[in-house]
C-alpha positions as CSV (number, residue, x, y, z in Angstrom):
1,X,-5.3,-14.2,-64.1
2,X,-7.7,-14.6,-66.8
3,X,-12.0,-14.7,-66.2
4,X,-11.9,-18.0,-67.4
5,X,-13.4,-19.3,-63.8
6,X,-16.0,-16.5,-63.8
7,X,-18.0,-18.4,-66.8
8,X,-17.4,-21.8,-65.3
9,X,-20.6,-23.7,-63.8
10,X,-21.7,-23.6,-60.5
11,X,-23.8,-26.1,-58.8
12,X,-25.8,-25.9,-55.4
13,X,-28.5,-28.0,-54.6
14,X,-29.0,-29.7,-57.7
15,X,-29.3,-26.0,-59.5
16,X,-26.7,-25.9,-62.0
17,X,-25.5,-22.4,-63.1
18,X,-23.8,-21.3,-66.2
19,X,-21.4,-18.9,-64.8
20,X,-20.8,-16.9,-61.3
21,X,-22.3,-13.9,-62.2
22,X,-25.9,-13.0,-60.1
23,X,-28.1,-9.9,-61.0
24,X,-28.9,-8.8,-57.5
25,X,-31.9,-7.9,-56.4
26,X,-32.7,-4.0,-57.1
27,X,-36.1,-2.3,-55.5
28,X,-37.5,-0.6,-59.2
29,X,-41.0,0.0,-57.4
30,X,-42.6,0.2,-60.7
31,X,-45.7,-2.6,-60.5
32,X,-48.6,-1.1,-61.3
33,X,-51.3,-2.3,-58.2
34,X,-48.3,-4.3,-56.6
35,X,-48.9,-6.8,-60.3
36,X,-45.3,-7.2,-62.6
37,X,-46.4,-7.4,-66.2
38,X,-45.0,-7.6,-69.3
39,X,-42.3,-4.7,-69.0
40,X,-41.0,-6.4,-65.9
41,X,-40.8,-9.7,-67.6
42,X,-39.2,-8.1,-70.3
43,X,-37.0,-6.0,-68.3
44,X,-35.5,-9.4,-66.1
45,X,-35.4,-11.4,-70.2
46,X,-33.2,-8.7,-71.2
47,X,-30.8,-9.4,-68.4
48,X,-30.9,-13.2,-68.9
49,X,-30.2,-12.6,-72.6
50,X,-27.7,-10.5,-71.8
51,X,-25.9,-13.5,-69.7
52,X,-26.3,-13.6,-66.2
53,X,-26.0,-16.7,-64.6
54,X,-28.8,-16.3,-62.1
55,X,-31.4,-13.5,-61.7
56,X,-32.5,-12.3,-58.6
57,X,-35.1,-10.2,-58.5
58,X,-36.4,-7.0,-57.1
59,X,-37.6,-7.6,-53.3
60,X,-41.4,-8.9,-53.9
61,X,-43.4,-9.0,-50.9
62,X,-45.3,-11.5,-48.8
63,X,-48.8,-11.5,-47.7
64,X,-49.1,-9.1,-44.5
65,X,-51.0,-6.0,-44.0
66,X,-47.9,-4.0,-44.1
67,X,-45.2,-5.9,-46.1
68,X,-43.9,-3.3,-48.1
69,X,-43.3,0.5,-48.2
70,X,-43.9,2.1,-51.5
71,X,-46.8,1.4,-53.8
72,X,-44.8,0.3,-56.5
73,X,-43.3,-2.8,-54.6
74,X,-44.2,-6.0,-56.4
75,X,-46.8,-8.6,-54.2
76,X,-45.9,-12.1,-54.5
77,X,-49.3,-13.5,-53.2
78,X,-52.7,-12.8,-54.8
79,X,-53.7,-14.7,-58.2
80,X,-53.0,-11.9,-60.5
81,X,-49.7,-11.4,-59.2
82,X,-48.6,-14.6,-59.1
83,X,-49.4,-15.3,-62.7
84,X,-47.6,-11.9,-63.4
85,X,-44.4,-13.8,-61.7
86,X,-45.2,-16.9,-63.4
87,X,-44.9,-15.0,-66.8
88,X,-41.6,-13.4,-65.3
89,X,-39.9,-17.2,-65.0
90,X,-41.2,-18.0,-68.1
91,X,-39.7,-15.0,-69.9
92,X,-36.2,-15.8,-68.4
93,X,-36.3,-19.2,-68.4
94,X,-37.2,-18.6,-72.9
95,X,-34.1,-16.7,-72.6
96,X,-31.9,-19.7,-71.5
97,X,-32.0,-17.8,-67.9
98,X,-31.8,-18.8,-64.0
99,X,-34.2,-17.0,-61.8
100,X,-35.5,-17.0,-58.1
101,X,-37.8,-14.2,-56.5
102,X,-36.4,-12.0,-53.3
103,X,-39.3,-13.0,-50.8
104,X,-39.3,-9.4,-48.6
105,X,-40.7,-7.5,-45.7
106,X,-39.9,-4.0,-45.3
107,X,-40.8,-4.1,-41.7
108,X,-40.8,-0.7,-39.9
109,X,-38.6,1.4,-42.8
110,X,-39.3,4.2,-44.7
111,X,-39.6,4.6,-48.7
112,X,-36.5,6.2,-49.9
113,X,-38.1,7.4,-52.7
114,X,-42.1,8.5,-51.6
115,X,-43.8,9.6,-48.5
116,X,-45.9,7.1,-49.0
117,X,-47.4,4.8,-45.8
118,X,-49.4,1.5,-46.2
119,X,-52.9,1.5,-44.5
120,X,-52.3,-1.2,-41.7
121,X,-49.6,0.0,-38.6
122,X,-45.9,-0.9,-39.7
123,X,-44.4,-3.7,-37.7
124,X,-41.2,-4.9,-36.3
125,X,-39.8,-6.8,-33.2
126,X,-40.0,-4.0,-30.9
127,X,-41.9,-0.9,-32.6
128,X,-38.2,0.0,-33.6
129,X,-36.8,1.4,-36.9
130,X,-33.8,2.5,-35.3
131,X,-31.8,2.4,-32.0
132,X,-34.2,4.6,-29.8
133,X,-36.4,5.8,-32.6
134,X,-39.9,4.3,-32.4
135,X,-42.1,3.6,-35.6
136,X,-45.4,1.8,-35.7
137,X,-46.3,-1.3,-33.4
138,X,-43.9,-4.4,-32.1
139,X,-45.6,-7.4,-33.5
140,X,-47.0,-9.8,-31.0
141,X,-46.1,-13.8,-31.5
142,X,-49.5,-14.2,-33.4
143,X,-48.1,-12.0,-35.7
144,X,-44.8,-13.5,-35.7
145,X,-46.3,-16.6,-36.2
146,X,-48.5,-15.7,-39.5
147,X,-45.6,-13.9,-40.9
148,X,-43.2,-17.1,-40.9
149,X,-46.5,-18.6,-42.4
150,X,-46.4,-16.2,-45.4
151,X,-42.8,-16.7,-45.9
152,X,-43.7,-19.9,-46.7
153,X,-46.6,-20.0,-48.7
154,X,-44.4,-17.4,-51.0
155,X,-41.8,-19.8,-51.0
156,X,-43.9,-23.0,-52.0
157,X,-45.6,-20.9,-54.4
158,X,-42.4,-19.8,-56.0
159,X,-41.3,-23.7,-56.8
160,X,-45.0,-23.9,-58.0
161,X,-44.6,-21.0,-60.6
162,X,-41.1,-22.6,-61.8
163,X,-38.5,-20.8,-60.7
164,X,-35.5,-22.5,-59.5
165,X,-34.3,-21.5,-56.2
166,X,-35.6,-18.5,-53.8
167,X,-33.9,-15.8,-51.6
168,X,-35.5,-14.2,-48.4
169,X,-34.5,-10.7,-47.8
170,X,-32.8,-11.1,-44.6
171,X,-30.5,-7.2,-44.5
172,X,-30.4,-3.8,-44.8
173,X,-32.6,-2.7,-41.8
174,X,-35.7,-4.7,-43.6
175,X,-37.8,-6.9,-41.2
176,X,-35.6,-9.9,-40.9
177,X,-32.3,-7.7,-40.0
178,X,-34.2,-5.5,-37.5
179,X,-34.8,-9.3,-35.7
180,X,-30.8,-9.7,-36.1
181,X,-30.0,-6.1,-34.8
182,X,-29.8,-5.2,-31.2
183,X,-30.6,-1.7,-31.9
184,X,-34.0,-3.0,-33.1
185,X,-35.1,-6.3,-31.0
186,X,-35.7,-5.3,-27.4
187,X,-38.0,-8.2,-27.0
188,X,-38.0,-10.6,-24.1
189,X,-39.3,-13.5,-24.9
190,X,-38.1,-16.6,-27.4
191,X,-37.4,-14.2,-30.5
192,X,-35.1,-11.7,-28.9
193,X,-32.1,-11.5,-26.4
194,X,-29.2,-10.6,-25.4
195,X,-26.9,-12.1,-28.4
196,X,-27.0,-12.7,-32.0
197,X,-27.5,-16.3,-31.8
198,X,-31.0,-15.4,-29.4
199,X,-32.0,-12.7,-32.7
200,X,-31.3,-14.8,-34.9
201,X,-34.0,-17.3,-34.1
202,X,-36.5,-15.3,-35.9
203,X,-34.6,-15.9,-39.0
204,X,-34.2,-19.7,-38.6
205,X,-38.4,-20.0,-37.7
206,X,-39.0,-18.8,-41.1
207,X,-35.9,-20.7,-43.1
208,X,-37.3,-23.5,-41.4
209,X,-40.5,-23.7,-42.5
210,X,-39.7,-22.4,-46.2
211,X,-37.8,-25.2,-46.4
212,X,-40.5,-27.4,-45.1
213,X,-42.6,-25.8,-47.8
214,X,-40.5,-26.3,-50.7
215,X,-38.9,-29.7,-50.3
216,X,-35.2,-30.0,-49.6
217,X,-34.0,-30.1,-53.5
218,X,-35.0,-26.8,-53.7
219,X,-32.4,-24.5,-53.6
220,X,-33.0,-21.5,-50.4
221,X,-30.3,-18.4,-50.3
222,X,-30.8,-15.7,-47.5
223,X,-29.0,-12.2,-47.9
224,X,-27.6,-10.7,-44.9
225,X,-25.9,-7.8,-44.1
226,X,-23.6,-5.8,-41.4
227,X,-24.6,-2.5,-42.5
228,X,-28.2,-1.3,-42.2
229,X,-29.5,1.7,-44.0
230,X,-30.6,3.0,-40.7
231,X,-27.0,3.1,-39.6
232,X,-24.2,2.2,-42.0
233,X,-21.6,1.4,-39.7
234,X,-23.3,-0.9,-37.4
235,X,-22.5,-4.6,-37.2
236,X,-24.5,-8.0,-36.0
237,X,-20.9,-9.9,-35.7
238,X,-17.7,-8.0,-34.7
239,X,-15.7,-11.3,-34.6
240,X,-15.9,-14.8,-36.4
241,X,-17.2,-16.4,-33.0
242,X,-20.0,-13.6,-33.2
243,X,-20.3,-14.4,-36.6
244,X,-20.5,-18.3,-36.5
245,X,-23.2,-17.8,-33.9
246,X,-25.3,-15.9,-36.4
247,X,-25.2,-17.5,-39.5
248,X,-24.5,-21.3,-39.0
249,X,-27.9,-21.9,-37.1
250,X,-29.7,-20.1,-39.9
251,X,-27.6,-22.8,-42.7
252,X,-28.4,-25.5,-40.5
253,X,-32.0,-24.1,-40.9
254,X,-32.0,-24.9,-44.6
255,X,-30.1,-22.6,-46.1
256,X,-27.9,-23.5,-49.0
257,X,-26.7,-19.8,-50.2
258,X,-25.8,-17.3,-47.9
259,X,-25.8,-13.8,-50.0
260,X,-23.5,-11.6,-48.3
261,X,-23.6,-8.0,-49.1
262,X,-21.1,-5.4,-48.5
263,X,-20.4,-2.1,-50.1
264,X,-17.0,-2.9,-51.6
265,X,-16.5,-6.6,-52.2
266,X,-13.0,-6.1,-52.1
267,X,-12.7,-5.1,-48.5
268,X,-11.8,-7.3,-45.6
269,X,-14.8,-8.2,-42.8
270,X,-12.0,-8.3,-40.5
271,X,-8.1,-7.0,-41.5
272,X,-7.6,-6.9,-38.0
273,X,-7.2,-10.9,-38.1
274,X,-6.1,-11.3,-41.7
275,X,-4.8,-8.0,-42.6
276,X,-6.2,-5.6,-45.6
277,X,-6.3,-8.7,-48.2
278,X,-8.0,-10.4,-46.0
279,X,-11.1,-12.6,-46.4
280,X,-14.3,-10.4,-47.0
281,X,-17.7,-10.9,-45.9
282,X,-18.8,-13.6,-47.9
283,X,-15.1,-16.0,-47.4
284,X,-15.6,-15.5,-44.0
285,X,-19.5,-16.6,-43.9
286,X,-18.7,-19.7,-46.5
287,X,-15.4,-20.5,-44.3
288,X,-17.3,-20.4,-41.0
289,X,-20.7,-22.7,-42.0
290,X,-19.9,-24.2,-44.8
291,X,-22.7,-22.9,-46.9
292,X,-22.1,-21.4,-50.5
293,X,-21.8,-17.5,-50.7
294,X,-23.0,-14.9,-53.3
295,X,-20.4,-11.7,-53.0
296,X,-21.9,-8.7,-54.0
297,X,-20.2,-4.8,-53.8
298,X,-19.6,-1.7,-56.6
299,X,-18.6,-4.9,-59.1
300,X,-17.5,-2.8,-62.4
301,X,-17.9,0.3,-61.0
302,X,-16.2,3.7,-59.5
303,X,-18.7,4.4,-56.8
304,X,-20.8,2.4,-54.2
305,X,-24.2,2.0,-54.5
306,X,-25.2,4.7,-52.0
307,X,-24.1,7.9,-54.8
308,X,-27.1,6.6,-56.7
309,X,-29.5,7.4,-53.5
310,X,-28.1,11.0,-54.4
311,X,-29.0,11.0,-57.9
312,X,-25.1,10.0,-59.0
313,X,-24.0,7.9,-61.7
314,X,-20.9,5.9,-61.8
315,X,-18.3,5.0,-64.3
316,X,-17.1,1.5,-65.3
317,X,-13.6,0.1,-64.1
318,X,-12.0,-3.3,-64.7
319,X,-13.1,-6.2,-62.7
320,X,-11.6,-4.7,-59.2
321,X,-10.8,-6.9,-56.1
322,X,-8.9,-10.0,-58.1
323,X,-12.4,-11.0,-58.4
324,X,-11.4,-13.9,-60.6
325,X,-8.5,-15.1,-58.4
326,X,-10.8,-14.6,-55.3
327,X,-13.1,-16.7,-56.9
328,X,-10.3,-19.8,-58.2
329,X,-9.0,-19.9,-54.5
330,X,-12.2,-20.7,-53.2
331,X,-13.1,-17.7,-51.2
332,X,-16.6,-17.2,-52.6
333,X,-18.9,-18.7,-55.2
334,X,-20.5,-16.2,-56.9
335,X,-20.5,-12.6,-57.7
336,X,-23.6,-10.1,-57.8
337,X,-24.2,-7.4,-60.0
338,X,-26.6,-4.6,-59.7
339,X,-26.6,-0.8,-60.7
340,X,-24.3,-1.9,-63.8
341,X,-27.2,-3.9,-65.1
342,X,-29.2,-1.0,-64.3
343,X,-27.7,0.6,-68.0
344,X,-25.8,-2.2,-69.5
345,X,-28.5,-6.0,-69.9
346,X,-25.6,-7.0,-72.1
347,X,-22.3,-6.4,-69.5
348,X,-21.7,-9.8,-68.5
349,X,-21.6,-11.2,-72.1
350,X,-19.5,-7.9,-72.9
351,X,-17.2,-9.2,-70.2
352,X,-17.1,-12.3,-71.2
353,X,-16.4,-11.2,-74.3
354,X,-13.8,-8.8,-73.3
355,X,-15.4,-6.0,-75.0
356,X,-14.0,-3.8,-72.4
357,X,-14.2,-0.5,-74.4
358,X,-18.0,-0.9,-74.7
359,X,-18.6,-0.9,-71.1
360,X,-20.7,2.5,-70.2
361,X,-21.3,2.4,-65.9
362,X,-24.2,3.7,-64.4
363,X,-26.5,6.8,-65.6
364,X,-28.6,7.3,-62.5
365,X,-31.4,8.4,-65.2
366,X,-31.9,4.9,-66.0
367,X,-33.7,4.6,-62.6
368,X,-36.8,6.2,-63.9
369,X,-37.1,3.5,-66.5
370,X,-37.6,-0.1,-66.4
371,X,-35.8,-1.1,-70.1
C-alpha cells in the first residue's frame, strides 16, 4: 500500500490537520529557570518546517509546589513563561505548523537524568512511587482539589496563547497514571478504589474542568499508557471490559484524542482475543469509546525508545507495522514520532518524499543538544 493516507487531513474538533504524523512529546529538560526561549522555539519551528502535522511538546508543567522533577523542565504558568510559550506557537504556527503543549505533573518520580529534588515534599495519591515503595507525602483532597485547578488555568491559558488543542500527560508512572495504577492509589475515599473505573476519577475531575476552562471547540487529547517506568510490564486494563471502564468515562469527560502509547505500535494490546495482528493499543481504545487515537511506538526505527535511557542510538527502518494500511482500515488516526525527530526535523517530509536513502535514525548524542 502506498503512504498516500499518511499525508491526508485529519480533522477533530474543528482542528484540521495536514497529515497523521504527531511529534510526540520528548522531556529535553533544557529551559533555563523553567522559561523556553528562543532555542526552544526554534527547535519545535524546525520540526514544523520539517512537516509534521501536529507538534506536541515536551511535558511543561503546571503550577504546584512540586510539579516537576528536574530543573530543566519547562513551567507553563508564571508571565515570563508563558510569553516564552506564546513565542513557541508563534514560531510554529510562522512555519505553517500545529501545536498544543503536554500539561504535566511528575508526581512522586524521580529524574532519569539528575539527582536533583524540588524544594516542596513530592506528592502522589498515596505517598507511592511504586507498589510498596514510599516517596514523599499522599496529597490530601485540598491538594487534589488545587491541582485539578492548575490543570485548568494551564489549559485556558494555552487557548489564550494560541495554540490549537492541548494534551494532559496522563502515563508513564507521572501523577495522573499513579491515580490509574493500583500499585500507587491506596486511597479510600472518592479518588481511589478498588477498580480502574474508581482510579480513574481523578483523571476525569481534571478533564472535566479543563474542558470547562477552554470551551468545548477546543480540541483536549490525554496520553495514557499500560506500562509505567516504574514497572514495564504492569497493566491498568487486562481485558477490553477493564479497558472500557477506564477510558470511556475519561472521553465522556471531554476528551476528544486519546494518545495511546506503547513501545512497539505494531504489537497487539490483546492477541489473546485477536491473535498477533491484532488490534493494538490505540484500535482498541478508539474501538471501545469512540474517541480519536494518536498511535505512538519505535515508528522508523530498529530499537524502542528505552536503548536511548542507556545511551543507544538506533537505526532507521521502513515504515514497520503496515502503518499505512492500519491507518486506511480505520484502526487509528494518527501516528507519533519521537526519538527520530530527535536527529532528523526534516523525516516526515523525507518520507513523504520518499527520500528513503536519506533517512539517518537516532544518534543518542543528539540528546545533549536542542537543534
Amino acid at each position: 500500500m502506498s503512504n498516500t493516507i499518511l499525508f491526508s487531513p485529519f480533522t477533530v474538533n474543528g482542528l484540521t490537520l495536514p497529515n497523521r504524523f504527531v511529534m510526540a512529546p520528548m522531556t529535553r529538560a533544557m529551559a533555563q529557570d523553567g522559561i523556553p526561549a528562543e532555542k526552544q522555539a526554534e527547535y519545535y519551528r524546525r520540526r514544523a518546517a520539517g512537516g509534521v502535522g501536529l507538534i506536541l511538546t515536551e511535558g511543561t508543567v503546571i503550577d504546584r509546589p512540586a510539579s516537576r522533577n528536574d530543573p530543566g523542565i519547562p513551567f507553563f504558568h508564571g508571565p515570563a513563561a508563558l510569553a516564552g510559550w506564546e513565542h513557541v506557537a508563534q514560531a510554529v504556527h510562522a512555519a505553517g505548523g500545529r501545536i498544543g503543549p503536554q500539561l504535566w505533573h511528575t508526581g512522586s518520580t524521580r529524574s532519569m537524568g539528575t539527582n536533583w529534588v524540588p524544594e516542596a515534599p513530592v506528592e502522589s495519591p498515596s505517598g507511592l512511587v511504586g507498589p510498596d515503595d514510599p516517596r514523599g507525602v499522599a496529597m490530601t483532597e485540598e491538594d487534589i482539589a488545587d491541582t485539578v485547578a492548575a490543570f485548568a488555568k494551564a489549559a485556558a491559558s494555552a487557548r489564550q496563547l494560541g495554540f490549537d488543542l492541548v494534551e494532559l500527560h496522563g502515563a508513564h508512572g507521572y501523577l495522573i497514571d499513579q491515580f490509574f495504577w493500583q500499585g500507587t492509589n491506596l486511597r479510600h475515599d472518592a479518588f481511589g478504589g478498588a477498580t480502574i473505573a474508581e482510579r480513574s476519577r481523578f483523571a476525569a475531575s481534571a478533564i472535566r474542568a479543563v474542558r470547562q476552562a477552554v470551551g468545548s471547540d477546543f480540541p483536549l487529547a490525554l496520553r495514557v499508557s499500560q506500562w509505567k517506568q516504574q514497572d514495564y510490564t504492569a497493566r491498568n486494563a487486562c481485558s477490553p471490559e477493564e479497558m472500557t471502564a477506564w477510558l470511556q468515562p475519561l472521553v465522556e469527560a471531554g476528551v476528544d484524542i486519546l494518545h495511546c502509547s506503547q513501545r512497539r505500535f505494531w504489537e497487539p494490546e490483546f492477541p489473546e482475543l485477536d491473535g498477533e495482528q491484532g488490534l493494538n493499543f490505540a484500535g482498541w481504545a478508539k474501538k471501545l469509546t469512540g474517541a480519536a487515537t494518536i498511535s505512538v511506538g519505535s515508528v522508523g526505527l530498529s530499537d524502542d525508545f528505552f536503548s536511548a535511557f542507556g545511551g543507544q542510538g538506533s537505526h532507521a527502518t521502513t515504515l514497520q507495522g503496515n502503518l499505512a494500511a492500519r491507518i486506511e482500515q480505520g484502526e487509528f488516526d494518527l501516528i507519533a514520532i519521537g526519538r527520530v525527530l530527535i536527529s532528523d526535523a526534516d523525516w516526515v517530509n523525507k518520507v513523504r518524499d520518499e527520500r528513503t536513502q536519506e533517512l539517518a535514525g537516532f544518534k543518542a548524542t543528539d540528546l545533549a543538544t536542542l537543534d
